[in-house]
N, C-alpha and C positions, 0 to 999 in steps of 0.2 A: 896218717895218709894211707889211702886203699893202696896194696901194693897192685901191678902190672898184672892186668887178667892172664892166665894160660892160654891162653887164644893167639891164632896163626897174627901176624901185626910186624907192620914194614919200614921203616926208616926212609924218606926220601929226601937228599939235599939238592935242592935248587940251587940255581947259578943264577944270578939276573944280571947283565953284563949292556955297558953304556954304548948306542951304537948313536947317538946324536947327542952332541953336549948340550943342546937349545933344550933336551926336553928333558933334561939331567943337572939343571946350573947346580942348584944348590945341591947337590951329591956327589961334585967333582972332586970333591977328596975320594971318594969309596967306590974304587973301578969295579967292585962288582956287590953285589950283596946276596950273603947266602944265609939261608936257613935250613934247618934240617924240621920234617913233618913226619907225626906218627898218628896212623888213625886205629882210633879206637874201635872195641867191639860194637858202638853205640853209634859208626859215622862221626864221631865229634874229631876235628883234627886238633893235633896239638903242637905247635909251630914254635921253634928257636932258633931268632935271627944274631948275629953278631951284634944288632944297632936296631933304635929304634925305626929305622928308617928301614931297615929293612922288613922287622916285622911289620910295617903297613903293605911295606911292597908284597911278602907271602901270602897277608887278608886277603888282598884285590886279587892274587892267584886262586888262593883257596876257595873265594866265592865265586868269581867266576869258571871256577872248575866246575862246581858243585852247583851253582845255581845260574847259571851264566844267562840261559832265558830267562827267569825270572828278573834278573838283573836289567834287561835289552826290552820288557815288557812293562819294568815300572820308569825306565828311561822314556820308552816311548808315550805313555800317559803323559809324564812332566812336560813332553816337549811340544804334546799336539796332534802326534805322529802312527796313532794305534789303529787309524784306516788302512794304510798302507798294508798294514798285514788283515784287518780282520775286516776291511769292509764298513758296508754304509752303517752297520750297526754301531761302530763307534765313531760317527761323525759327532755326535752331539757331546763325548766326551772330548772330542780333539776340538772343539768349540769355545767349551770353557776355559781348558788348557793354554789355548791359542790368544783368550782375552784374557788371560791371568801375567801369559808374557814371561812366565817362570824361565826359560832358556835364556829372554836377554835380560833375566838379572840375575841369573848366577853368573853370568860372562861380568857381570860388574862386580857382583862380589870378588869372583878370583882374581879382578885388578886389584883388590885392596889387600889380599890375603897376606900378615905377616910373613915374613921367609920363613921360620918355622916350617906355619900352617903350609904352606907353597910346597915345601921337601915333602912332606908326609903326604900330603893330598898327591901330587907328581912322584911318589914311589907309588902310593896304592894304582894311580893310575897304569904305571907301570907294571904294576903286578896283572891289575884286571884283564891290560891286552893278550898277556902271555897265557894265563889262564883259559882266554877265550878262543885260546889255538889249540890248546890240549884237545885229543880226541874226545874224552869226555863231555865235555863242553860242544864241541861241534855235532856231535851225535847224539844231542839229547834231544827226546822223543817229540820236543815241541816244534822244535826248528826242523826235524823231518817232516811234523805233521804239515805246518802252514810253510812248510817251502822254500825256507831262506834262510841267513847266517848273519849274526851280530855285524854291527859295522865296528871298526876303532871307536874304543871309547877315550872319550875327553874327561878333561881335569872339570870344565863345567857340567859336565853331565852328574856326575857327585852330587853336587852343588843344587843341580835342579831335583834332585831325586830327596832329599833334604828338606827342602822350598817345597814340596809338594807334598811328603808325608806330614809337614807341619798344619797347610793348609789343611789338609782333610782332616785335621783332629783339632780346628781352631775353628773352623766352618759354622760348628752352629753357633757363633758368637752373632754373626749377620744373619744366619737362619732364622732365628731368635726374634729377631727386629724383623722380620719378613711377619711370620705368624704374628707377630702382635700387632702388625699393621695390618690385618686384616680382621682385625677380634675386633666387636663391638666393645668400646672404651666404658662400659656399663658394665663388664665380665669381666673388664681387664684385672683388678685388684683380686677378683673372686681365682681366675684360674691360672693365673702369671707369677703374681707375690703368693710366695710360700714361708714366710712369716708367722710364726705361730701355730704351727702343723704341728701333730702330735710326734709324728716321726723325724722332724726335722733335726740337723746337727751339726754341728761346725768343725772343721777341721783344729781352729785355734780356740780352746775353752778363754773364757773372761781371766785375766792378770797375763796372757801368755803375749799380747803385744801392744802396743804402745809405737806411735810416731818416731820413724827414726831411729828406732832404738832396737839393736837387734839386743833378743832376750837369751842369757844365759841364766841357768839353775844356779850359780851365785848372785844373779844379782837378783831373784827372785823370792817375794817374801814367805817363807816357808808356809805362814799362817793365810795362802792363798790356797782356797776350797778347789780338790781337783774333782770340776764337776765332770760327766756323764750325760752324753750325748742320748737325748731322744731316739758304676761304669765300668771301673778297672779299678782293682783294688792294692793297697799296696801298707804293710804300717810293719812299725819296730817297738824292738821289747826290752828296757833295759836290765842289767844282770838281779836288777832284785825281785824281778818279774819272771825268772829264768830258773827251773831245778838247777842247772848246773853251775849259776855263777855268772851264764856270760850272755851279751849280749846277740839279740835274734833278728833277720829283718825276712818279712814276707813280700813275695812280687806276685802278681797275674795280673798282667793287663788283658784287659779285654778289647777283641779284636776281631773282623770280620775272620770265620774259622774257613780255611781255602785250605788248596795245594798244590805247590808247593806251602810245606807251613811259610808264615809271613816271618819267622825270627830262623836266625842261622846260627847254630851254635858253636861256638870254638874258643879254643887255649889259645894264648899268643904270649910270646916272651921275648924280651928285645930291649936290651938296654936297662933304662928305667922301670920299662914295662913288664910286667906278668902280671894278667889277667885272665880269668875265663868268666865267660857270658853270653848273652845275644847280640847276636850283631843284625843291621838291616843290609840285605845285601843290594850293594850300589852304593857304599856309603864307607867310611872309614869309622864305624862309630863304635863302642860298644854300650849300648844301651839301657842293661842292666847286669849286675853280675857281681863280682867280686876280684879285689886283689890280695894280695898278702897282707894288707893292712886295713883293706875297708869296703866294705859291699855296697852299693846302691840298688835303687829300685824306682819305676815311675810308673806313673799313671797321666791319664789325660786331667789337666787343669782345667778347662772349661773357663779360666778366666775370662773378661769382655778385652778382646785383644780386636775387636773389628766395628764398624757402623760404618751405615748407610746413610748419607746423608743425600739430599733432595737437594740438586743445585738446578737455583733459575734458569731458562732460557730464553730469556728477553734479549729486548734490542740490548745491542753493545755487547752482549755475554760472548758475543761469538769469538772471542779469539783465545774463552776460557780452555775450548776444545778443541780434538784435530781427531780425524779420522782414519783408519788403519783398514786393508782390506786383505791379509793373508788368504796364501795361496796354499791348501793339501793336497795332496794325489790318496785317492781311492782306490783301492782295490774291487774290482768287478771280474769276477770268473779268473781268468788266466791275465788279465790285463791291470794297469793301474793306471788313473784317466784324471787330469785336475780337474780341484773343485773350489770355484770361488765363494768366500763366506761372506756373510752380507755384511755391510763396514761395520768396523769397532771404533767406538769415540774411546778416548782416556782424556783429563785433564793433562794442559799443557805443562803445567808447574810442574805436578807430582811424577806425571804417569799412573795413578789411580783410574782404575780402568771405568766405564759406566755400565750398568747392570742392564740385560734386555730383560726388564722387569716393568709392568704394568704402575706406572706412574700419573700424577694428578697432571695436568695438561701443562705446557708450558716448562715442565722441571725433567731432569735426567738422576734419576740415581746411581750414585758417583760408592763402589767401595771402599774403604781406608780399612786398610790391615797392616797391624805394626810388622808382620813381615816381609812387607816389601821396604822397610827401613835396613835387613840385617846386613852390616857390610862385614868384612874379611875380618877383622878383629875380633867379632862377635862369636867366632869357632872356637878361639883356642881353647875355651873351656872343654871341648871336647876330645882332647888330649889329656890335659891340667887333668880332669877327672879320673884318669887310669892313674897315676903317678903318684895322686895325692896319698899321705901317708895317715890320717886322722878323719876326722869327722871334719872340723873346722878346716882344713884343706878344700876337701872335697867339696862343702856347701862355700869358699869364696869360689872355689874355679863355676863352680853349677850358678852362682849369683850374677856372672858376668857372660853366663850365656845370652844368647841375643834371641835365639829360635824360639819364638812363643807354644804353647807355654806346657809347662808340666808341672804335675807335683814331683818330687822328688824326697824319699828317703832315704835316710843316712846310718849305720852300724859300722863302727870299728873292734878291733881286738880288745883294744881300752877298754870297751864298756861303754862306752862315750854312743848317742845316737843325736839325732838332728834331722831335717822338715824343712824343704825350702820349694816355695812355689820361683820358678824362672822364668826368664823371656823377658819382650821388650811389652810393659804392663800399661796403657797407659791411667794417667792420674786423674780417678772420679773421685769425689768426697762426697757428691751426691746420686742417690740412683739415676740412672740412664731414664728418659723417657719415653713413653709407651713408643714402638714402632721408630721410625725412620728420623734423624734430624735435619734439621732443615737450615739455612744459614745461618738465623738470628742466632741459632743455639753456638754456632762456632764463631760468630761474629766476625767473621770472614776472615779467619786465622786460619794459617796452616794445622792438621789435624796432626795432634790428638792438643787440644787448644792448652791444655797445660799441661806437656810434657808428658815425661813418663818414671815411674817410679824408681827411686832410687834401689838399688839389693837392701838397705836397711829397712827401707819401707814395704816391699813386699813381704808376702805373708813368708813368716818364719820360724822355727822354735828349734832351739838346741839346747839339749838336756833338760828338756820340760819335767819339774818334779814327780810329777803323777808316772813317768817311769813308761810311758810308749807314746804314739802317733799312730794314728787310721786315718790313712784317705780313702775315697771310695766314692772319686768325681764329685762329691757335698761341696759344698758351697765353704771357705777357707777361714774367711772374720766370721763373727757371731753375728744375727739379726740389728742387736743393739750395742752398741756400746763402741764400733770401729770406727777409726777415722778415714777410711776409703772403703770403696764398694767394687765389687766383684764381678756384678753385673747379674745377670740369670739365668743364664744359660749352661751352669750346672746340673746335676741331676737332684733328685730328691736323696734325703737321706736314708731310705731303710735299710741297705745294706752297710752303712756305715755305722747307724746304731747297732746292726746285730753283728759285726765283728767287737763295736765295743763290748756290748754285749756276754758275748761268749769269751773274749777276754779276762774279762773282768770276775764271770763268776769262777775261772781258777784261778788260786793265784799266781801260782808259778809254773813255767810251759815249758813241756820241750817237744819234740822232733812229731811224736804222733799227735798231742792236742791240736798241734798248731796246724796240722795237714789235715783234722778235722773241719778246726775253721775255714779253711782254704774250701773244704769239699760241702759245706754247711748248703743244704737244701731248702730253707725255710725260704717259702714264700711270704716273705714279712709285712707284704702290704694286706695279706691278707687276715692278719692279727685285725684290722682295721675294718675292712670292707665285709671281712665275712659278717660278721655280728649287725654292721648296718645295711647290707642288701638284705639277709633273713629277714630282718625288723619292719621293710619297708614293702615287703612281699602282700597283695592281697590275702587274706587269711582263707580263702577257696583252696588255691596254690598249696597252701603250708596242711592243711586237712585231707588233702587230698595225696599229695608226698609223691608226683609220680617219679616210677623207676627207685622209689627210693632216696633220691639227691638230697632231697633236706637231709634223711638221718644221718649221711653220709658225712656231708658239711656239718654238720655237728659234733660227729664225731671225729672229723679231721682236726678238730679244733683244741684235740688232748684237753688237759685239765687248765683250769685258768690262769694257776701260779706258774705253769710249765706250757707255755703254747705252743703246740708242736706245727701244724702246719707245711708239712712237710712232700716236697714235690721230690718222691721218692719214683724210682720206675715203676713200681706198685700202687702208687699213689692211685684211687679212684674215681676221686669229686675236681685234681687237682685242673682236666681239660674243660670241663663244665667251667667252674671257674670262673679260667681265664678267659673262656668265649664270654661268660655273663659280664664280667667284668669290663671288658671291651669293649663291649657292645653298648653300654650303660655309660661309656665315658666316652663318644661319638660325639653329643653334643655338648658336654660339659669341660672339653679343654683338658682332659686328663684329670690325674688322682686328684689334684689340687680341687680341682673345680666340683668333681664327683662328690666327694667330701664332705666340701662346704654344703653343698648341695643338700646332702640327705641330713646332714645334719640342720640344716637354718628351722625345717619344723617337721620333725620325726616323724614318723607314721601319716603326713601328710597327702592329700592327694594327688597331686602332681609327682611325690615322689612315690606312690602303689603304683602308678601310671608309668613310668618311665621303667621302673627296676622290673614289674610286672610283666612289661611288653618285654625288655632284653632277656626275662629268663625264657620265657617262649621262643624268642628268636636263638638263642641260645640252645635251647634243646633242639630244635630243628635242626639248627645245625650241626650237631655230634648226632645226628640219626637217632634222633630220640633215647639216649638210652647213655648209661656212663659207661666209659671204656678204660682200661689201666695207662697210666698214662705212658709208660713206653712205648704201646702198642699206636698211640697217636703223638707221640714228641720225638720227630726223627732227625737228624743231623746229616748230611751228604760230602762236609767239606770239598766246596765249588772250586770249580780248578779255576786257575786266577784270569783263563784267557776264558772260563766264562761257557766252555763247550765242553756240555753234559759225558760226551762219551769220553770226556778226559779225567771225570770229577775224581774225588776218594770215594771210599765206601760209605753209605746207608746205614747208619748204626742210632739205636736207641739210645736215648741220653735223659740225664737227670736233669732236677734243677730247672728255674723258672724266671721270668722276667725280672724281679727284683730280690730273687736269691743271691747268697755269697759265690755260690759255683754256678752261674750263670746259664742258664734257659733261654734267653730270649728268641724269642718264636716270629713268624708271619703267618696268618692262618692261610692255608691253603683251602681252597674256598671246593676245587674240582676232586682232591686227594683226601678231604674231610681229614686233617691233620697237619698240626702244628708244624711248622720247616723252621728247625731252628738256624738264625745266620750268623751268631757272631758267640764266642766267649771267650773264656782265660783264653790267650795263644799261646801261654807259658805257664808252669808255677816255679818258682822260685823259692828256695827255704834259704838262708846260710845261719850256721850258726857259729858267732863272732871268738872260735876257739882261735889258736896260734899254732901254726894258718888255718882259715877259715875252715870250715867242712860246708861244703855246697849241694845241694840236690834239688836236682831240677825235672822238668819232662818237657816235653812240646808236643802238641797236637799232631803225632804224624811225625814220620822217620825223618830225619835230617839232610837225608839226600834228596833231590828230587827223583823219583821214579814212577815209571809207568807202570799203567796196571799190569802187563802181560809182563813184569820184573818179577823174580824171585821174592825179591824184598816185600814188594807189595802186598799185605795182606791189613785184614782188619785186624790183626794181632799187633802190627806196629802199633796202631792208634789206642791198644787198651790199656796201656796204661795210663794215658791223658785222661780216658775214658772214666775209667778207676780210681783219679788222683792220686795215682801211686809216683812220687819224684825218688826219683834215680839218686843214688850218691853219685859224684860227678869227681874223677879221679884229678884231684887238684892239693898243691899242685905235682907236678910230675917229674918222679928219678929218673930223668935222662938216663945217669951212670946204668942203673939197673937192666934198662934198655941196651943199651951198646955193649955190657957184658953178656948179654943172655948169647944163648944157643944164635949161630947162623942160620942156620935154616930159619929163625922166628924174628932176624931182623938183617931183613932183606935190605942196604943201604945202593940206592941209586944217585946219581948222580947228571944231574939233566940241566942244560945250559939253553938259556933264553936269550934270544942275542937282537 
C-alpha cells in the first residue's frame, strides 16, 4: 500500500441528522450517520462511514459537492427540462426526453425498489441535497454563468439519470434498424452482415458456450483449441499470463471526452463496503473499479436490446393508441415562456412511445426497449456488486442486473477471472431482419415475443482456459456455431483483434506492457484498406506520386511480418488517410461494404473510379499536401452545457478511429482538421495483489473547474494525454492519518440537519 503523501490534507466528519422520518423510514434506527472524508493530492475523496447507509449518504454529498451542476445538468436531459436554462437550442433534446417519459418511470421504479435498495437510494438522496447546500456546490462557475441554483433532488431523479445513461449506450440497437430501413435490400448483406470479414472476432471463442449452461474451466475439455480472434475496451489476464503470478484486469471505456470529465472518482468505505473507482454522478453507482477482493470493469454491449416495429393504423386500431401533449417553459433572454409540443402517441398496453419517423402510409413506428421493463428488483445488483467477495459473486449479482446492457469483466485476488454480458437481453435464435418489424413478425404478442434470456444463457465465460477475455464493443457468440444472436449493432472488430493481438505475442504482462496496450496507436483498419486503395488507384496517380503520399503510405506500412501503421502525433500519411478513406466509404456503407467492394474484382474499373476520385477529393481537402498529424488531430474536451467559452483545452492527440487509444475524429470541413469527440474517459489497470494495487487517470482533473481556476491548466489533462495511470492510494490507513501532525489533519465537524 502507497503510504499517505507529504502534502497539506484534511479530515472532515459529517453529521447527517434525521429532520422528517417520511424521508428517513428505513434509517430509523440510525439518528444520525457520520462519515469522516480525506481528500487526496489528486481531488479523489476518500470517505468512512460507520454503515453502509451511510457511506451512500457521504457519495450523494461528495458528488454533489464536487459536481453538483453536472449532476442538475444530466437530471435535466433525463427529465426534458434543459430549455429552461439553455434555451430554444435544447428544445429538440427535451423532445426526445419528453417522449421517452424516463421521469414517470423511474417514479415506477422507485414503487417497486426492495427496502434495501429504498435505504441506500434515500441516504444517497440525502446526502446529494446537503451537498448541494455546501458553498461549493452553490458557487460553481455554471450555476453563476446561466443564472440559477439546483432545485431538491428526488430519490426518482437517481433513477432517471440511470434510465438515461442506459438508453444512450443501447440507442444504436433501433438506430441500427433505422439505417437499414433505408439501405437498398440489394447492399443489405454487402454492407450490414459482417460475417466473414478478415478483421472480424468474437468475444466468446467456439467450446466456451453452450445453451444454458454457464461454462466453468472445470467443466471445460482441456483438449478445446483456444482460438484467436481475427468502442470501449475492457479484458482480463489470468496469473499464468501475469510476471508476477496474479491476476490483471484492464478498463477504458470510451466516451464522448467533455468537462466536467463524465466519471467521478472516489474511495468509499462503510460497513460491507470498501471500494474505490468511478462513479456516475447522480447515481449511487460505482461503475468500475475495485474492492479488497475483486475489480470489475465495463464496456458498452451493443447487444439488440431495442426494435422498431411498424404498427397498423386501420380502422379499429384506434384504441391501440392515446395521445400525450407535454408542456416545457423555455428560456428566451431574461424570461421563460411555455411551449407546447406537438402530441405524442404511445401504445395503450405498454406505454411504448411512437417514433416521429417517416413511415409507410397507414403504420406508426412504435419503440420497444427492454428498459422500459426495469422494475425496483432489477438494481440490487448494484450494491451486490461492491460487496461481492470472488469472481462468482460478482458475475451472479452483475447476472441479475436488469439495466441493458454491458460487457462486464471480472478479476479477483484468487486468480479467478470471468465475462459476463447483462441487462434485460431479449431472446433471438435467429438474426433480426433487415430494418423495421412489422406485426406479422410479432404476431401480435407483447414484445420481445419470446422472452428474454435467462443469466445462464447470455453470453458468459468464467475461467476460460485460454487464460484472459477482450471486449472491445465486437460482437459476443461466434458467426457460426451460437444458439442465439446478438443482433448488429456492434462494432467491427479491429480493435479487439489487436488487443488480442498484442496479448498474445507476450506471454506474460505486467503494469507497463499492458499500459502499452491501453495506449496502442495502430490504425488496424488500415493493415486492410491501405494495400487495397493503393491497388485500385489509377496507375497516372501512382507515377505521378503527388506531394509524395503514395511513398509515404508505403512506408507507414513497416515491414509485412510487423505492420506498424501507426497514428503517432508524428505520423504523416495518417490525415490523408482517413480523409481518403472516408470519403471512399460515402457510398459503400462503411468498412464492410468498402471491402467487399474493392475486393469483388480488384483492379476493376468502377473501383479506379471511386478510390481515384476520393483520393482527389481527399487531397483537396488537406490543402494539397500531407501535414503531421498532430498538427491536424485536435481534441477540445466540450464542456457538457455545450458553450464554447466554457470548454477544456485545445490539445493535440494520438490515435485514430479504430485504434486501441482511441482517435475518433469529425472532419472539420471550415478548420481543415480533424475534431476529435469522444475516447477512453478513463483507464483503469488493477493488478489482483492482496489488496488489489489500482491505477487509474481520467481525462481531466476530478473537480469541476473553471478555466480562470488555479487548477485549470492543460497539465491536468497530460497525463490522460500520455496514458500515464496513476497508482491510486487504496486502500487507506486511516490510523496513519489521524496520528499524523495537527496542523496536516485538520478534523472538522459539520452537521446537516
Amino acid at each position: 500500500m502507497l503510504p499517505p503523501p507529504r502534502l497539506p490534507r484534511f479530515l472532515i466528519t459529517l453529521v447527517f441528522t434525521s429532520f422528517t422520518a417520511s424521508l428517513l423510514r428505513p434509517l430509523a434506527q440510525s439518528a444520525d450517520l457520520r462519515c469522516q472524508i480525506w481528500e487526496d493530492p489528486d481531488s479523489i475523496s476518500h470517505l468512512r462511514a460507520q454503515n453502509e447507509t451511510g457511506a451512500y449518504a457521504c457519495l450523494g454529498y461528495l458528488q454533489a459537492r464536487d459536481r453538483g451542476w453536472q449532476m442538475d445538468h444530466l437530471r435535466r436531459i433525463a427529465l426534458g427540462r434543459s430549455a429552461e436554462i439553455y434555451g430554444i437550442d435544447s428544445i429538440r433534446t427535451d423532445f426526445i426526453m419528453r417522449l421517452l417519459e424516463l421521469g414517470d418511470r423511474a417514479r415506477k421504479i422507485e414503487a417497486t425498489l426492495p427496502p434495501r435498495e429504498r435505504a441506500h437510494f434515500e441516504a444517497y438522496t440525502r446526502g446529494v441535497n446537503a451537498g448541494l447546500e455546501t458553498s461549493r456546490s452553490r458557487s460553481a462557475y455554471e450555476f453563476k454563468h446561466f443564472g440559477y441554483q439546483a432545485e431538491p433532488w428526488l430519490l426518482h431523479h437517481s433513477l432517471a439519470i440511470l434510465l438515461l445513461q442506459s438508453f444512450e449506450q443501447t440507442r444504436k440497437s433501433f438506430e441500427t434498424e433505422i439505417a437499414e430501413a433505408e439501405t437498398d435490400p440489394a447492399n443489405f448483406d454487402s454492407e450490414f452482415v459482417d460475417d466473414g470479414l478478415p478483421w472480424e472476432t468474437s468475444i466468446l471463442k467456439p467450446g466456451e458456450f453452450a445453451p444454458g449452461k454457464l461454462l466453468d474451466a472445470s467443466t471445460q475439455d482441456e483438449r478445446t483449441p483456444a482460438l484467436t480472434g481475427q468502442g470501449s475496451n475492457n479484458w482480463v489476464l489470468a496469473p499464468a499470463r501475469s510476471k508476477a503470478g496474479t491476476a490483471w484486469l484492464a478498463n477504458d471505456p470510451h466516451l464522448d471526452l467533455v468537462h466536467p470529465p463524465f466519471w467521478y472518482w472516489i474511495h468509499l468505505e462503510g460497513g460491507s463496503i470498501n471500494v474505490i473507482g468511478s462513479t456516475l454522478p447522480g447515481a449511487p453507482v460505482v461503475s468500475a473499479g475495485s474492492s479488497l477482493h475483486v475489480a470489475w470493469g465495463l464496456t458498452n454491449a451493443y447487444l439488440d436490446v431495442a426494435d422498431v416495429e411498424l404498427k397498423s393504423r386501420e380502422s379499429g386500431s384506434e384504441n391501440l393508441f392515446e395521445s400525450v401533449r407535454p408542456l416545457i417553459w423555455v428560456k428566451f433572454g431574461p424570461v421563460k415562456l411555455p411551449f407546447f409540443f406537438k402530441k405524442f402517441e404511445r401504445l395503450v398496453k405498454t406505454g411504448d412511445p411512437v417514433l416521429p419517423i417517416q413511415t409507410d402510409a397507414g403504420k406508426s413506428a412504435v419503440l420497444h426497449w427492454s428498459g422500459f421493463a426495469v422494475e425496483g428488483g432489477d438494481l440490487a445488483a448494484l450494491h451486490d456488486l461492491l460487496i461481492a467477495k470472488s469472481v462468482k459473486e460478482a458475475d451472479r449479482a452483475i447476472a441479475d442486473a436488469g439495466l441493458p446492457s454491458w460487457n462486464f469483466v471480472f478479476a479477483d485476488v484468487a486468480g479467478k477471472i470471468a465475462y459476463r454480458a447483462n441487462g434485460r437481453i431479449p431472446r433471438r435464435t435467429l438474426p433480426s431482419p433487415q430494418g423495421f418489424l412489422d406485426a406479422a413478425a410479432l404476431q401480435n404478442e407483447l414484445w420481445p415475443k419470446g422472452g428474454y434470456l435467462k443469466p445462464s444463457e447470455m453470453p458468459n465465460a468464467l475461467n476460460p482456459t485460454r487464460g484472459y477475455v477482450v471486449t472491445a464493443n465486437n460482437r459476443q457468440w461466434p458467426a457460426l456455431g451460437a444458439t442465439y444472436n446478438g443482433g448488429r449493432a456492434y462494432t467491427h472488430g479491429f480493435r479487439a483483434l489487436r488487443i488480442e493481438e498484442l496479448l498474445l505475442r507476450t506471454p506474460r504482462h505486467d503494469l507497463e506492457s499492458l499500459r502499452k496496450m491501453q495506449c496502442d496507436t495502430q490504425a488496424v483498419d488500415a493493415r486492410w484498406f491501405v494495400p487495397e486503395l493503393l491497388g485500385a488507384l489509377e496507375p497516372t496517380v501512382v507515377e505521378s506520386d503527388p506531394e509524395h503520399i503514395i511513398s509515404e503510405l508505403r512506408a507507414w506500412a513497416g515491414k509485412p511480418s510487423n505492420p506498424e501503421y501507426n497514428a503517432s502525433l508524428e505520423c504523416k500519411p495518417c490525415g490523408f488517410y482517413r480523409r481518403w478513406i472516408d470519403i471512399s466509404m460515402e457510398t459503400k456503407g462503411g468498412e464492410a461494404g468498402l471491402y467487399r467492394f474493392l475486393r469483388k474484382h480488384p483492379g476493376g474499373l468502377d473501383q479506379r473510379k471511386l478510390v481515384t476520385a476520393a483520393f482527389e477529393k481527399a487531397l483537396a481537402d488537406v490543402g494539397g499536401k500531407i501535414n503531421r498529424w498532430g498538427a491536424e488531430h485536435k481534441i477540445s474536451f466540450r464542456h457538457l452545457s455545450k458553450k464554447s467559452n466554457l470548454d477544456g483545452p485545445l490539445l493535440e492527440s494520438p490515435g485514430d478511429k479504430h485504434s486501441v487509444n482511441p482517435g475518433t475524429h469529425d472532419w472539420d470541413v471550415k478548420r481543415k482538421l480533424f475534431a476529435q469527440k469522444s475516447g477512453a474517459s478513463q483507464r483503469l489497470l488493477v493488478q489482483m495483489t492482496n489488496p488489489p494495487t489500482v491505477y487509474a487517470t481520467l481525462g481531466g482533473p476530478n473537480l469541476d473547474l473553471d478555466r480562470n481556476e488555479p487548477g485549470f491548466k492543460p497539465e491536468a489533462w497530460r497525463p490522460w494525454l500520455e496514458c500515464h495511470t496513476e497508482r491510486r492510494i487504496f486502500p487507506l490507513d486511516w490510523s496513519s492519518l489521524e496520528a499524523g501532525p495537527k496542523t496536516l489533519n485538520q478534523i472538522q465537524q459539520i452537521s446537516v440537519r
